[in-house]
N, CA and C atoms as a LAMMPS dump frame, in Angstrom:
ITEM: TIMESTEP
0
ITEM: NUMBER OF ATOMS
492
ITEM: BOX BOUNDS ff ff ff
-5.0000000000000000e+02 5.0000000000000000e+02
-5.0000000000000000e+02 5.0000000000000000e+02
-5.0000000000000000e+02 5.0000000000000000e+02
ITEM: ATOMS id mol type element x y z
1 1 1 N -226.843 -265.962 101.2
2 1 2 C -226.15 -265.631 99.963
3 1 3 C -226.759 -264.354 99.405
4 2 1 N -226.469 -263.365 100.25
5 2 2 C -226.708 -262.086 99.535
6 2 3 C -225.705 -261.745 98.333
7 3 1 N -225.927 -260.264 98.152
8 3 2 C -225.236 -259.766 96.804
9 3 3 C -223.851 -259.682 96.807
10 4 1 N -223.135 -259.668 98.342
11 4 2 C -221.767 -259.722 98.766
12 4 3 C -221.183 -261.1 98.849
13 5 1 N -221.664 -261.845 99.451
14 5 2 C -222.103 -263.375 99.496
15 5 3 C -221.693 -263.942 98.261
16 6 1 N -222.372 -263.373 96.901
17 6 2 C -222.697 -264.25 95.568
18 6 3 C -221.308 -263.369 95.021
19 7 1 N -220.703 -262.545 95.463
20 7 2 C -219.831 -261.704 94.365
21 7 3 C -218.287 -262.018 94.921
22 8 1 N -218.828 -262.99 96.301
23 8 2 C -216.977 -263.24 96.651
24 8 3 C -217.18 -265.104 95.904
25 9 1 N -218.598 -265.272 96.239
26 9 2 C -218.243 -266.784 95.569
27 9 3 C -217.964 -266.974 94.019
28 10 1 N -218.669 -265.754 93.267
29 10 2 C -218.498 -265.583 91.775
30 10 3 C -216.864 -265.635 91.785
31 11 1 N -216.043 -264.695 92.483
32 11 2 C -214.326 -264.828 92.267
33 11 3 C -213.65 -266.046 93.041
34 12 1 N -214.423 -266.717 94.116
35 12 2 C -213.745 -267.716 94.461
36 12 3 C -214.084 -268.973 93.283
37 13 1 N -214.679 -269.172 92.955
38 13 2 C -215.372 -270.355 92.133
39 13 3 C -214.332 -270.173 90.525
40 14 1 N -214.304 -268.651 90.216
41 14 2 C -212.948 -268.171 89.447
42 14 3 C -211.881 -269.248 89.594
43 15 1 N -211.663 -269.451 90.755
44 15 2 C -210.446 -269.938 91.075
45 15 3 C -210.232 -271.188 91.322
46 16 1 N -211.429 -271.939 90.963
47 16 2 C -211.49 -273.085 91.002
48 16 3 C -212.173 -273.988 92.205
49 17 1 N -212.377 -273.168 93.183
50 17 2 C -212.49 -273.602 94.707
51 17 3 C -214.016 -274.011 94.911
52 18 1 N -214.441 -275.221 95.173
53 18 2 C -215.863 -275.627 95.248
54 18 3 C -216.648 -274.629 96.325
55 19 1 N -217.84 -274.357 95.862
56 19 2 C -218.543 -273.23 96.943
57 19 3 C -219.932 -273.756 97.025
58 20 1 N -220.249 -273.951 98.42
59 20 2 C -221.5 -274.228 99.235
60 20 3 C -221.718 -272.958 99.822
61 21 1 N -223.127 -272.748 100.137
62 21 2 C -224.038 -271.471 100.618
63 21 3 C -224.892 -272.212 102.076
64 22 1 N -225.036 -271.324 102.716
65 22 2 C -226.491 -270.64 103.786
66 22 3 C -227.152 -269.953 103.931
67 23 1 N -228.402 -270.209 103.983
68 23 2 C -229.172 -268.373 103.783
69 23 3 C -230.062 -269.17 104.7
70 24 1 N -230.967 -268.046 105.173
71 24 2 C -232.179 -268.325 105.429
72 24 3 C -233.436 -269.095 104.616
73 25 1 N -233.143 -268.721 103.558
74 25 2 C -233.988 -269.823 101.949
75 25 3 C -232.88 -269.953 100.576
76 26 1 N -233.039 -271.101 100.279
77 26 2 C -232.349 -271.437 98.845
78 26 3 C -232.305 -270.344 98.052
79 27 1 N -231.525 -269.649 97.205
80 27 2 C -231.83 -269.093 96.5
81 27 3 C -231.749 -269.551 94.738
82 28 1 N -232.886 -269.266 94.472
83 28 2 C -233.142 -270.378 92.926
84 28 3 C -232.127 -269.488 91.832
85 29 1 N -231.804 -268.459 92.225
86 29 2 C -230.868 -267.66 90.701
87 29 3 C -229.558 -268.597 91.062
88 30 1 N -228.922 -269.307 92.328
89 30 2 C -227.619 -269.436 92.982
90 30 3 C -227.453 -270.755 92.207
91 31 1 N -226.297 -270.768 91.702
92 31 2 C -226.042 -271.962 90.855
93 31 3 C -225.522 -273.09 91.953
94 32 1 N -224.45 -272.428 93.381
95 32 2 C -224.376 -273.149 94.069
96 32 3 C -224.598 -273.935 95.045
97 33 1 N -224.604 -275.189 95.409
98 33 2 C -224.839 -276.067 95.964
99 33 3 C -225.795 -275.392 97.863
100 34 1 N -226.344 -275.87 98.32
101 34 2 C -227.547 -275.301 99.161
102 34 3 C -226.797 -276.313 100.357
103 35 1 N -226.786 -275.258 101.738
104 35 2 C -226.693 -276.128 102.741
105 35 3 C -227.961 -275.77 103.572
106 36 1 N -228.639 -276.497 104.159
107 36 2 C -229.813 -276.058 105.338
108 36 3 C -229.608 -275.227 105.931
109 37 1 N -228.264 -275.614 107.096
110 37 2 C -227.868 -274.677 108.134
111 37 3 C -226.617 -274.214 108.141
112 38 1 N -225.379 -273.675 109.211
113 38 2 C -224.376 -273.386 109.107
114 38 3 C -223.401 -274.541 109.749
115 39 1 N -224.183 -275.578 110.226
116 39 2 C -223.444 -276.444 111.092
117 39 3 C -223.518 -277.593 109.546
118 40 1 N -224.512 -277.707 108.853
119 40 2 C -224.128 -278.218 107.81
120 40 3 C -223.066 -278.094 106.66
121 41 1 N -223.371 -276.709 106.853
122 41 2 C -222.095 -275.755 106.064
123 41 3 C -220.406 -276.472 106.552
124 42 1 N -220.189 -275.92 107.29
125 42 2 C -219.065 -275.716 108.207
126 42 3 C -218.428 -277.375 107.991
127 43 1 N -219.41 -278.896 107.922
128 43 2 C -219.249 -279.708 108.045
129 43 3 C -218.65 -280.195 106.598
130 44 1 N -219.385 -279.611 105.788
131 44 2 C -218.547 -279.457 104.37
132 44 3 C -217.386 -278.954 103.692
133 45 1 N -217.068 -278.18 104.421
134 45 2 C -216.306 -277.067 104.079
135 45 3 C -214.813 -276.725 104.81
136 46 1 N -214.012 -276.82 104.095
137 46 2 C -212.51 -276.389 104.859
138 46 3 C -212.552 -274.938 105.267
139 47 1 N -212.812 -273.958 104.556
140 47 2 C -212.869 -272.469 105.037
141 47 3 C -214.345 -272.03 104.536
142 48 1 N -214.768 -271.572 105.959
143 48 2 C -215.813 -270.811 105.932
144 48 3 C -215.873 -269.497 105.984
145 49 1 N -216.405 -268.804 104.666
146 49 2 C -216.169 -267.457 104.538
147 49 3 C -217.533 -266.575 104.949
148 50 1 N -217.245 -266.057 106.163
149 50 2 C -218.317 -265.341 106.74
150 50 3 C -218.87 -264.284 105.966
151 51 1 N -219.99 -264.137 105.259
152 51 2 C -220.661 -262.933 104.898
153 51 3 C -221.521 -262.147 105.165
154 52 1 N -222.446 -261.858 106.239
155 52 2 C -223.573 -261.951 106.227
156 52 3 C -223.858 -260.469 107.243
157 53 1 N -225.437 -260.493 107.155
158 53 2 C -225.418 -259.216 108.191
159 53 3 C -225.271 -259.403 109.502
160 54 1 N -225.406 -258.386 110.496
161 54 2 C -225.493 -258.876 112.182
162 54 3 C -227.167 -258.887 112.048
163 55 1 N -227.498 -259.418 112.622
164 55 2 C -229.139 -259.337 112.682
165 55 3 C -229.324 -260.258 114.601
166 56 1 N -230.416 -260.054 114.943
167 56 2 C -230.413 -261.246 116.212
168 56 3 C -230.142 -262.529 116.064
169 57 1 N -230.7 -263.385 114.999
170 57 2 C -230.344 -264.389 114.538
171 57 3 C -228.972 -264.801 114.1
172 58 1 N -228.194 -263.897 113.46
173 58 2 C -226.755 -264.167 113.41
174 58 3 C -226.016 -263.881 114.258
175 59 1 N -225.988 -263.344 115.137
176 59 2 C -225.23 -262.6 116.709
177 59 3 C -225.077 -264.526 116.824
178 60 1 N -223.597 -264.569 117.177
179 60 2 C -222.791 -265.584 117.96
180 60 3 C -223.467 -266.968 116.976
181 61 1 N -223.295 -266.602 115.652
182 61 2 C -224.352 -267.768 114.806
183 61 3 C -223.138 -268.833 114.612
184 62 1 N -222.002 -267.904 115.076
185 62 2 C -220.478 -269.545 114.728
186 62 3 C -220.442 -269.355 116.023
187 63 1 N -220.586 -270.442 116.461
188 63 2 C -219.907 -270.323 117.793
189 63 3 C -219.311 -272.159 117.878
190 64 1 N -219.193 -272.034 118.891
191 64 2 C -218.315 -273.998 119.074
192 64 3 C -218.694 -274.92 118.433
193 65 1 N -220.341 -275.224 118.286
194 65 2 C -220.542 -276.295 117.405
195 65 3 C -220.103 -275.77 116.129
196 66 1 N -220.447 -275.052 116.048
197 66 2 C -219.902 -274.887 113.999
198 66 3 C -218.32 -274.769 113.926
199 67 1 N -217.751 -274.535 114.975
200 67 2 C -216.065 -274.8 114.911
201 67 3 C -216.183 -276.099 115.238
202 68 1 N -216.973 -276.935 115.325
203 68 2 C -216.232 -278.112 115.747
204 68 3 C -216.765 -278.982 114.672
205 69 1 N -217.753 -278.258 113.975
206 69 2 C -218.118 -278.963 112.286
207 69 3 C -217.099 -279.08 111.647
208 70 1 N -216.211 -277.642 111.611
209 70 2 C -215.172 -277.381 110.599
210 70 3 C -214.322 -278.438 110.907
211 71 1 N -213.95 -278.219 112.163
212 71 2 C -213.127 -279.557 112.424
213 71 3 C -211.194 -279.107 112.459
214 72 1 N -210.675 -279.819 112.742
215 72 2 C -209.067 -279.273 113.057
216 72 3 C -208.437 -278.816 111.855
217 73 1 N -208.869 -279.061 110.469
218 73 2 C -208.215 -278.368 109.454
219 73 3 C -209.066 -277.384 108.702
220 74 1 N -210.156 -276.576 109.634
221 74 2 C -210.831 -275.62 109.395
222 74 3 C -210.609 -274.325 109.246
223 75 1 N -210.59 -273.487 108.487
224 75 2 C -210.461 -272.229 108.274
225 75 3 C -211.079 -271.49 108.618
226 76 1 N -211.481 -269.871 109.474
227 76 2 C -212.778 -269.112 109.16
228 76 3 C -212.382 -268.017 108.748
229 77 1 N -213.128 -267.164 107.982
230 77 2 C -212.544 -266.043 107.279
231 77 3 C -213.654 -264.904 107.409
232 78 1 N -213.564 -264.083 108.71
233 78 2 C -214.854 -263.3 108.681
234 78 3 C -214.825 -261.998 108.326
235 79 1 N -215.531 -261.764 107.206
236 79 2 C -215.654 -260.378 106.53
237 79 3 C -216.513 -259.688 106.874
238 80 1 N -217.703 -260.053 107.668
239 80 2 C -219.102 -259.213 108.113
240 80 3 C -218.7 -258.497 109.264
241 81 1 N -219.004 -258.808 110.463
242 81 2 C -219.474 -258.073 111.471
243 81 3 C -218.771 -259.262 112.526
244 82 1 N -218.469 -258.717 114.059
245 82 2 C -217.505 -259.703 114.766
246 82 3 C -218.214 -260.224 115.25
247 83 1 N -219.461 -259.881 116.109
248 83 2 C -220.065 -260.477 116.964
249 83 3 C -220.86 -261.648 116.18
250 84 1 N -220.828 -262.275 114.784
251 84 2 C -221.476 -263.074 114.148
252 84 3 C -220.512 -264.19 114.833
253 85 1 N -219.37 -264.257 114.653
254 85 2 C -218.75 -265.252 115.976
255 85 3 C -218.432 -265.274 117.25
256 86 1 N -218.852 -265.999 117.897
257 86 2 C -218.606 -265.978 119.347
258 86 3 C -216.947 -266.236 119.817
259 87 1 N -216.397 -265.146 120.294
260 87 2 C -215.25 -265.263 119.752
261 87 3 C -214.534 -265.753 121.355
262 88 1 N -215.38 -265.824 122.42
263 88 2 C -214.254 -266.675 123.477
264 88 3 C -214.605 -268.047 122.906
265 89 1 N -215.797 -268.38 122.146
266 89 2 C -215.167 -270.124 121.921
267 89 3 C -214.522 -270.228 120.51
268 90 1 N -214.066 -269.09 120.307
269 90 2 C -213.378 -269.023 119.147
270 90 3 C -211.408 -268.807 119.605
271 91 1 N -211.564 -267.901 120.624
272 91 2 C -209.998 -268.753 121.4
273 91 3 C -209.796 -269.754 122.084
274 92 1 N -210.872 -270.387 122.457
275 92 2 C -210.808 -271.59 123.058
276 92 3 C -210.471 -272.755 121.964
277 93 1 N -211.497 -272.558 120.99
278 93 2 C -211.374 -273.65 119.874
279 93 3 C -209.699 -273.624 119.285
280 94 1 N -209.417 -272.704 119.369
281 94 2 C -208.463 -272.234 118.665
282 94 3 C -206.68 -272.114 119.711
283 95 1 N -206.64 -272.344 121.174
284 95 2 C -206.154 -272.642 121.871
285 95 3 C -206.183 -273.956 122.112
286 96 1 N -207.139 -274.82 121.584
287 96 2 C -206.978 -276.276 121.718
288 96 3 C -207.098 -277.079 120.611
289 97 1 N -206.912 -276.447 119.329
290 97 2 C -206.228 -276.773 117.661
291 97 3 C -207.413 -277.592 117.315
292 98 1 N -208.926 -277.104 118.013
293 98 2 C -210.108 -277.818 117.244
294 98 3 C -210.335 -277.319 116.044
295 99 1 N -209.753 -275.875 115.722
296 99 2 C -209.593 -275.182 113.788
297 99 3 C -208.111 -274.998 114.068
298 100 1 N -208.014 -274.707 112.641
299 100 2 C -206.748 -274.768 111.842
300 100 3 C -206.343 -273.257 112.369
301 101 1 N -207.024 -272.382 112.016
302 101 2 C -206.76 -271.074 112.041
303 101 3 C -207.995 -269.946 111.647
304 102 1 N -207.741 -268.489 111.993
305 102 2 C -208.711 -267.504 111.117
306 102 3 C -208.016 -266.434 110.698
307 103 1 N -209.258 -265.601 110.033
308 103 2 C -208.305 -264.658 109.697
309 103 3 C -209.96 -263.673 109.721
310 104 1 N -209.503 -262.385 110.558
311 104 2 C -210.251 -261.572 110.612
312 104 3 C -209.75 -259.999 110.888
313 105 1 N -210.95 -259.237 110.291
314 105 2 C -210.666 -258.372 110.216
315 105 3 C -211.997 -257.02 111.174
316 106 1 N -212.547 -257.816 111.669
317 106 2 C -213.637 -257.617 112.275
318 106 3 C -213.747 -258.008 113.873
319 107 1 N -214.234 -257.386 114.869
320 107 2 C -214.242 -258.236 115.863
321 107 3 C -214.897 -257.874 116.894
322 108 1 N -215.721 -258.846 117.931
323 108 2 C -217.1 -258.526 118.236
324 108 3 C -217.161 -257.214 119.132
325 109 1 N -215.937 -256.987 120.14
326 109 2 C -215.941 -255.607 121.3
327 109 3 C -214.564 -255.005 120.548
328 110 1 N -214.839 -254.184 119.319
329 110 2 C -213.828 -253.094 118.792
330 110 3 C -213.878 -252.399 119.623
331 111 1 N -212.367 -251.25 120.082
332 111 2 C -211.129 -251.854 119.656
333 111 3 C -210.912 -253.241 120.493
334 112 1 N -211.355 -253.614 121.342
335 112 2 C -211.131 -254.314 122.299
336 112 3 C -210.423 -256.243 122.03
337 113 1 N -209.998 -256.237 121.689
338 113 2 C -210.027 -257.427 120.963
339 113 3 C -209.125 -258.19 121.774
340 114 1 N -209.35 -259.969 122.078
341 114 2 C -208.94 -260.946 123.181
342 114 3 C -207.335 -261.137 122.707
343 115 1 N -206.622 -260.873 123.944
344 115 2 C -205.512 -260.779 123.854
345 115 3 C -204.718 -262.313 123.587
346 116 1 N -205.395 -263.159 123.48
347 116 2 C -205.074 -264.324 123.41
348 116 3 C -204.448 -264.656 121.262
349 117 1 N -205.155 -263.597 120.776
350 117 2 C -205.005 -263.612 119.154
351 117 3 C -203.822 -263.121 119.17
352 118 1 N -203.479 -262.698 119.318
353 118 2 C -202.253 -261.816 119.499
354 118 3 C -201.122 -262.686 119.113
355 119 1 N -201.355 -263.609 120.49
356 119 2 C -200.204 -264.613 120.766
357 119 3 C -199.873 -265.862 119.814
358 120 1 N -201.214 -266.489 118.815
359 120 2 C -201.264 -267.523 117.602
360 120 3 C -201.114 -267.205 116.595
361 121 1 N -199.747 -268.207 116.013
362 121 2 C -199.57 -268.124 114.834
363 121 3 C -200.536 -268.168 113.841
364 122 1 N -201.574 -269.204 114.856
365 122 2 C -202.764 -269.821 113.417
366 122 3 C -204.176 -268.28 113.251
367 123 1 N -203.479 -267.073 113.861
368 123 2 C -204.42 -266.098 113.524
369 123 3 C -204.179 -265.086 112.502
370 124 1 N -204.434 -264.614 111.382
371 124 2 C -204.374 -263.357 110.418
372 124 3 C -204.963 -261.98 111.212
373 125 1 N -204.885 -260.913 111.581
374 125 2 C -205.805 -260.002 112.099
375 125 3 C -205.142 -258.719 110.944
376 126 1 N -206.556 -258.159 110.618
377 126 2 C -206.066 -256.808 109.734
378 126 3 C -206.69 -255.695 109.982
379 127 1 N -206.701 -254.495 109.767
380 127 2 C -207.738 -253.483 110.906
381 127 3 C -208.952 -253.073 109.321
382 128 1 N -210.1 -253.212 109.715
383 128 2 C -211.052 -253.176 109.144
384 128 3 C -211.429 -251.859 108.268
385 129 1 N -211.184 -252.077 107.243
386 129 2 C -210.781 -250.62 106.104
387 129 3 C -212.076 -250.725 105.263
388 130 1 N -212.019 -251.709 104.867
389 130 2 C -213.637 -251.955 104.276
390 130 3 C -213.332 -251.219 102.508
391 131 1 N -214.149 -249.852 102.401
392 131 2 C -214.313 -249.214 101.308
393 131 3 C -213.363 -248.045 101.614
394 132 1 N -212.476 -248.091 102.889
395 132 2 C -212.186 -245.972 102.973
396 132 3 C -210.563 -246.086 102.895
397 133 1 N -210.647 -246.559 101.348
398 133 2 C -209.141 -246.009 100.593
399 133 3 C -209.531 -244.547 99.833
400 134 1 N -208.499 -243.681 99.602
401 134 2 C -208.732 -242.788 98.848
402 134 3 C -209.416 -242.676 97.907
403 135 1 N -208.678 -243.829 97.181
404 135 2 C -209.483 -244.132 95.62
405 135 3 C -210.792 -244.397 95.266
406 136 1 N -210.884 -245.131 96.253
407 136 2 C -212.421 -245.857 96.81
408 136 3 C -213.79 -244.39 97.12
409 137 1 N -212.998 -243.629 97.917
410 137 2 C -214.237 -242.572 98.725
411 137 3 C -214.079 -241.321 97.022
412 138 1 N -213.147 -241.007 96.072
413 138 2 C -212.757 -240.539 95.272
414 138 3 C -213.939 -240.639 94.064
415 139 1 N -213.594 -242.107 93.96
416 139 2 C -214.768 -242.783 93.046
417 139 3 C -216.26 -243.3 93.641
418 140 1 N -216.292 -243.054 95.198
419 140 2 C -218.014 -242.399 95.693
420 140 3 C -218.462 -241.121 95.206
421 141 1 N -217.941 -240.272 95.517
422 141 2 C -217.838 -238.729 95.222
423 141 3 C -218.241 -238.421 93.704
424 142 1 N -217.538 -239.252 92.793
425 142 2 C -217.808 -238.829 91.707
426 142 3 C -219.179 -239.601 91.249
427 143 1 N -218.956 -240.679 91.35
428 143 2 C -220.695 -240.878 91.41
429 143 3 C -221.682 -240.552 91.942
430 144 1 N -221.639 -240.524 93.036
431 144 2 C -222.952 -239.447 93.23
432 144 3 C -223.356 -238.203 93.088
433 145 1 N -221.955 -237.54 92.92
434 145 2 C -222.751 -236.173 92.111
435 145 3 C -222.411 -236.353 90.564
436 146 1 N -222.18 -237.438 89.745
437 146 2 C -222.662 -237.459 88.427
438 146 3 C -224.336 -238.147 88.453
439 147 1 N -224.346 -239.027 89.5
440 147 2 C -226.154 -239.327 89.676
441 147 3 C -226.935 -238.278 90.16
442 148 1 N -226.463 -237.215 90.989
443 148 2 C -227.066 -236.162 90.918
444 148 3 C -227.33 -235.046 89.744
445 149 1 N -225.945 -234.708 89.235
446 149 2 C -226.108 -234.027 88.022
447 149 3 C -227.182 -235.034 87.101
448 150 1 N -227.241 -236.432 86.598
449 150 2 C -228.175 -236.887 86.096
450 150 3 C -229.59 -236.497 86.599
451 151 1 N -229.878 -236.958 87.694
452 151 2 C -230.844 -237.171 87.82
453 151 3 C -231.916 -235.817 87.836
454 152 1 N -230.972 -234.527 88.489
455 152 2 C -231.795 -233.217 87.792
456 152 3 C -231.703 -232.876 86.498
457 153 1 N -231.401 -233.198 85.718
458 153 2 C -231.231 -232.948 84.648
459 153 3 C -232.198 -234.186 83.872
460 154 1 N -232.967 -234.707 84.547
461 154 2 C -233.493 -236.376 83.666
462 154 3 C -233.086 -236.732 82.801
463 155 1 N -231.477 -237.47 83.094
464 155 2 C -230.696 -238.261 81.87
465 155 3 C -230.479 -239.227 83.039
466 156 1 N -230.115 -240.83 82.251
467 156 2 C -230.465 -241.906 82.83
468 156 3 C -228.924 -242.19 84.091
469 157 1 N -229.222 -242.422 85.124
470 157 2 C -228.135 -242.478 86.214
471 157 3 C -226.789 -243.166 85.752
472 158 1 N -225.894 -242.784 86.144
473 158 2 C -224.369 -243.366 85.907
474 158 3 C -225.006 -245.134 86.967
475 159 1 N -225.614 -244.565 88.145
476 159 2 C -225.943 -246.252 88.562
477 159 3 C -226.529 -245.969 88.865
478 160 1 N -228.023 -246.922 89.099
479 160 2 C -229.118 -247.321 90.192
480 160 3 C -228.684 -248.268 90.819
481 161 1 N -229.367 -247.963 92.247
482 161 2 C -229.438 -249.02 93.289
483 161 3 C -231.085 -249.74 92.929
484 162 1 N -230.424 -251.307 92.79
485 162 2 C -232.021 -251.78 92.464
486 162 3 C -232.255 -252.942 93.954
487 163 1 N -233.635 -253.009 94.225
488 163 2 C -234.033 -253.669 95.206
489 163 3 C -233.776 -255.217 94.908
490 164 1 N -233.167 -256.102 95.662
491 164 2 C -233.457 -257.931 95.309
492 164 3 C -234.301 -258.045 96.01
Protein backbone atom coordinates (compact mmCIF):
# COMPACT_ATOMS: atom_id res chain seq x y z
CA UNK A 1 0.00 0.00 0.00
CA UNK A 2 2.09 2.63 -1.33
CA UNK A 3 1.08 6.28 -2.15
CA UNK A 4 -0.68 4.99 -5.49
CA UNK A 5 -2.04 2.02 -3.67
CA UNK A 6 -3.67 4.37 -0.77
CA UNK A 7 -4.98 7.08 -3.43
CA UNK A 8 -6.97 4.49 -5.67
CA UNK A 9 -8.32 2.91 -2.35
CA UNK A 10 -9.06 6.53 -0.88
CA UNK A 11 -11.58 6.85 -4.31
CA UNK A 12 -12.62 3.33 -4.26
CA UNK A 13 -13.74 3.26 -0.55
CA UNK A 14 -15.52 6.83 -1.95
CA UNK A 15 -17.64 4.56 -3.50
CA UNK A 16 -18.53 2.50 -1.06
CA UNK A 17 -16.53 -0.67 -2.03
CA UNK A 18 -14.84 -2.57 1.02
CA UNK A 19 -10.89 -2.39 0.63
CA UNK A 20 -8.26 -4.90 1.95
CA UNK A 21 -4.36 -4.24 1.42
CA UNK A 22 -0.79 -6.19 0.97
CA UNK A 23 2.40 -4.82 1.52
CA UNK A 24 5.35 -6.16 2.64
CA UNK A 25 4.48 -4.62 6.45
CA UNK A 26 1.14 -3.27 7.83
CA UNK A 27 1.01 0.06 7.43
CA UNK A 28 -0.15 1.83 10.84
CA UNK A 29 -1.35 5.40 9.01
CA UNK A 30 -3.77 2.67 6.64
CA UNK A 31 -7.14 2.67 8.06
CA UNK A 32 -7.68 -0.45 5.94
CA UNK A 33 -8.07 -3.81 6.85
CA UNK A 34 -4.33 -5.83 6.58
CA UNK A 35 -3.93 -9.03 4.61
CA UNK A 36 -0.49 -11.08 5.30
CA UNK A 37 -0.07 -12.17 1.82
CA UNK A 38 -1.61 -11.89 -1.70
CA UNK A 39 -3.08 -15.36 -1.68
CA UNK A 40 -4.85 -14.09 1.43
CA UNK A 41 -5.80 -11.06 -0.36
CA UNK A 42 -7.16 -12.51 -3.49
CA UNK A 43 -9.17 -15.02 -1.12
CA UNK A 44 -11.08 -12.07 0.17
CA UNK A 45 -11.63 -10.17 -2.46
CA UNK A 46 -13.79 -10.13 -5.75
CA UNK A 47 -11.40 -7.70 -7.73
CA UNK A 48 -7.97 -7.42 -7.13
CA UNK A 49 -6.52 -4.18 -7.99
CA UNK A 50 -2.91 -4.54 -8.85
CA UNK A 51 -0.66 -1.67 -7.65
CA UNK A 52 2.58 -2.16 -6.94
CA UNK A 53 6.19 -1.92 -8.21
CA UNK A 54 8.07 -4.69 -10.40
CA UNK A 55 10.76 -5.54 -7.99
CA UNK A 56 12.17 -9.51 -7.94
CA UNK A 57 9.79 -10.32 -5.42
CA UNK A 58 6.76 -9.16 -7.33
CA UNK A 59 7.79 -10.53 -10.90
CA UNK A 60 4.93 -13.33 -11.54
CA UNK A 61 3.66 -12.47 -7.70
CA UNK A 62 -0.20 -13.40 -9.26
CA UNK A 63 0.23 -16.19 -10.80
CA UNK A 64 -2.35 -19.50 -10.53
CA UNK A 65 -2.57 -19.86 -6.95
CA UNK A 66 -3.72 -16.35 -6.38
CA UNK A 67 -6.16 -16.80 -9.44
CA UNK A 68 -7.42 -19.62 -7.97
CA UNK A 69 -7.88 -17.67 -4.47
CA UNK A 70 -9.95 -15.22 -6.41
CA UNK A 71 -11.86 -17.93 -7.53
CA UNK A 72 -14.48 -18.03 -10.70
CA UNK A 73 -16.13 -14.69 -9.90
CA UNK A 74 -12.77 -12.96 -9.62
CA UNK A 75 -11.74 -9.86 -11.12
CA UNK A 76 -8.02 -8.58 -11.73
CA UNK A 77 -7.36 -5.14 -12.58
CA UNK A 78 -3.63 -4.49 -13.26
CA UNK A 79 -2.39 -0.99 -13.20
CA UNK A 80 1.44 -1.56 -12.36
CA UNK A 81 3.70 -3.35 -14.46
CA UNK A 82 2.74 -6.81 -16.59
CA UNK A 83 5.15 -9.09 -15.60
CA UNK A 84 3.69 -8.75 -11.81
CA UNK A 85 1.27 -11.43 -13.38
CA UNK A 86 2.17 -14.43 -14.82
CA UNK A 87 0.20 -14.11 -17.65
CA UNK A 88 0.26 -17.79 -19.46
CA UNK A 89 -1.50 -18.94 -16.19
CA UNK A 90 -3.41 -16.05 -16.54
CA UNK A 91 -4.86 -17.41 -20.09
CA UNK A 92 -5.05 -20.56 -18.87
CA UNK A 93 -7.02 -19.55 -15.74
CA UNK A 94 -8.95 -17.57 -17.81
CA UNK A 95 -9.57 -20.14 -20.78
CA UNK A 96 -10.91 -22.46 -18.18
CA UNK A 97 -13.40 -19.71 -16.32
CA UNK A 98 -11.22 -20.26 -12.96
CA UNK A 99 -11.66 -15.91 -12.95
CA UNK A 100 -14.37 -14.04 -14.05
CA UNK A 101 -12.35 -11.76 -16.15
CA UNK A 102 -9.41 -8.80 -16.31
CA UNK A 103 -8.81 -5.84 -17.39
CA UNK A 104 -5.37 -4.59 -18.24
CA UNK A 105 -3.55 -2.20 -19.50
CA UNK A 106 -0.09 -3.39 -19.00
CA UNK A 107 1.52 -6.51 -20.11
CA UNK A 108 4.48 -8.62 -19.29
CA UNK A 109 6.40 -8.94 -23.22
CA UNK A 110 5.10 -5.31 -24.69
CA UNK A 111 4.09 -5.01 -27.59
CA UNK A 112 3.89 -8.62 -27.62
CA UNK A 113 0.89 -9.62 -25.98
CA UNK A 114 -0.84 -13.55 -25.94
CA UNK A 115 -3.04 -13.79 -28.65
CA UNK A 116 -5.40 -15.77 -26.79
CA UNK A 117 -6.83 -12.10 -25.03
CA UNK A 118 -7.81 -11.05 -28.00
CA UNK A 119 -10.28 -13.75 -28.50
CA UNK A 120 -12.31 -13.34 -24.59
CA UNK A 121 -15.03 -11.58 -23.96
CA UNK A 122 -14.11 -11.78 -20.19
CA UNK A 123 -10.89 -9.48 -21.16
CA UNK A 124 -10.77 -5.35 -21.07
CA UNK A 125 -7.26 -4.46 -22.81
CA UNK A 126 -6.37 -0.60 -23.15
CA UNK A 127 -2.90 0.64 -24.44
CA UNK A 128 -0.99 2.01 -21.50
CA UNK A 129 -1.11 5.99 -21.50
CA UNK A 130 -0.43 6.35 -17.94
CA UNK A 131 0.28 10.35 -17.44
CA UNK A 132 1.07 11.34 -21.47
CA UNK A 133 -2.20 13.24 -22.24
CA UNK A 134 -1.55 16.69 -23.35
CA UNK A 135 -3.02 18.20 -20.46
CA UNK A 136 -1.23 16.03 -18.19
CA UNK A 137 2.63 16.67 -19.75
CA UNK A 138 1.16 20.67 -20.06
CA UNK A 139 0.58 20.77 -16.36
CA UNK A 140 4.29 18.89 -15.78
CA UNK A 141 5.88 21.67 -17.64
CA UNK A 142 4.36 24.24 -15.79
CA UNK A 143 5.32 22.98 -12.61
CA UNK A 144 8.50 22.45 -12.83
CA UNK A 145 9.60 25.46 -14.16
CA UNK A 146 7.35 27.38 -11.62
CA UNK A 147 9.49 25.05 -8.94
CA UNK A 148 12.34 26.16 -10.69
CA UNK A 149 11.54 29.79 -10.98
CA UNK A 150 10.80 29.26 -7.07
CA UNK A 151 13.36 27.65 -6.03
CA UNK A 152 16.12 30.23 -7.53
CA UNK A 153 14.54 32.80 -6.43
CA UNK A 154 14.04 31.17 -2.56
CA UNK A 155 10.23 31.41 -2.47
CA UNK A 156 8.55 28.30 -1.15
CA UNK A 157 7.90 25.49 -4.13
CA UNK A 158 4.50 25.31 -5.99
CA UNK A 159 5.26 21.34 -4.75
CA UNK A 160 7.75 19.26 -2.91
CA UNK A 161 8.38 15.80 -3.37
CA UNK A 162 8.52 14.48 0.26
CA UNK A 163 10.17 11.09 1.20
CA UNK A 164 7.56 8.23 3.08
Amino acid sequence: MGSIGLNVAKRLDAFGCIILYTSRNKKPHVKFPFCTNIQELAAKCEILVICCALTNQTRHMVDKSVMLALGRDGIIVNIARGAIINEKDLVQCLLKHEIAGVGLDVFEDEPNVPKELFELDNVVMTPHHAVMTEESMRNLYELVVGNLDAFFSNKPLMFEVMQV
